[in-house]
C-alpha angles and dihedrals in degrees: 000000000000124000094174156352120216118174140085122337098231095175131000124190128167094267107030139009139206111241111197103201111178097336087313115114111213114193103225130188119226146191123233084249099054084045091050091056102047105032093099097050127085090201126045149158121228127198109231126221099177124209128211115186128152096266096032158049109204130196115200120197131201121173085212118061076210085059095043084058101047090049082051090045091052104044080053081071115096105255096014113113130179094268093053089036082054096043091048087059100042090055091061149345124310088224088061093045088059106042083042085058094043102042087042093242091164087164091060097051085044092066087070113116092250101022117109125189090271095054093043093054091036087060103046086042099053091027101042104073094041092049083044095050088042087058125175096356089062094067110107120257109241102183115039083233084077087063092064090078109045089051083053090051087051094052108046079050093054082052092058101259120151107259093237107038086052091054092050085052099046106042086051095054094041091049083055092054124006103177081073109136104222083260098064090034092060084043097052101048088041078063083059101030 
């Protein structure tokens, strides 16, 4: 329903923020991570994962598109809600989270204040295959540069372009010159395309 919220930051604390978006304030959860990225801004985007239950309506807030899908990646777990899927990444990295889940590190993930030696298997045994099959795109972006990219990608797709043959171009292109906008970027691969 959201894919994301951009406006004035009206109020940040470690664990939500109030997004004023065109004189609207939206209460967002957020990670540690995603706290420790935009606490210094006045104006920010935040990438949404929304959560219906019976009681609530929940907006969930990442400062990364690549942190938004891995929280989305880790509620899909059996026992694992929004709060524990936000508390996961607010203990440590998502990049750890992910090559935890990938190289089967259930200890690691263990260590997690709320994660017992089931969940923990239970998450590198029903996450492990998909992170593995998405391969390389599923690293998560840690600079919002790495997102240009991936919006090029979606939209030479959108144009009709094979999947593969527009990564090798792009990457090649981005590798070139990676201070590219998303614009240039698409300009410049449709020359080699």
């Amino acid at each position: 329903m959201y894919e994301y919220l951009s406006g004035k930051l009206a109020y940040k604390a470690p664990t939500h923020v109030v997004l004023d978006v065109g004189g609207i304030g939206y209460h967002v959860h957020i990670s540690l991570h995603t706290y420790s990225q935009i606490k210094d801004h006045e104006q920010c985007k935040l990438f949404i994962s929304f959560q219906v239950r019976e009681d609530a309506h929940t907006l969930y807030g990442f400062a990364e598109e690549g942190e938004r899908r891995l929280f989305e990646h880790l509620i899909s777990v059996s026992g694992i809600g929004p709060n524990t899927g936000r508390m996961i990444l607010s203990s440590i990295t998502p990049e750890e989270i992910q090559s935890a889940i990938i190289q089967g590190n259930a200890p690691l993930i263990q260590r997690i204040k709320g994660i017992g030696p089931k969940t923990a298997q239970r998450l590198v045994l029903e996450l492990q295959d998909k992170l593995k099959k998405q391969g390389p795109d599923a690293l998560i972006a840690v600079h919002h540069q790495q997102s240009i990219p991936e919006e090029a990608l979606s939209a030479l797709i959108m144009l009709g372009f094979a999947r593969a043959q527009a990564e090798k171009v792009l990457a090649g292109v981005f590798q070139g010159n990676p201070s590219l906008t998303v614009e240039a970027l698409i300009k410049e691969a449709l020359k080699k395309l």
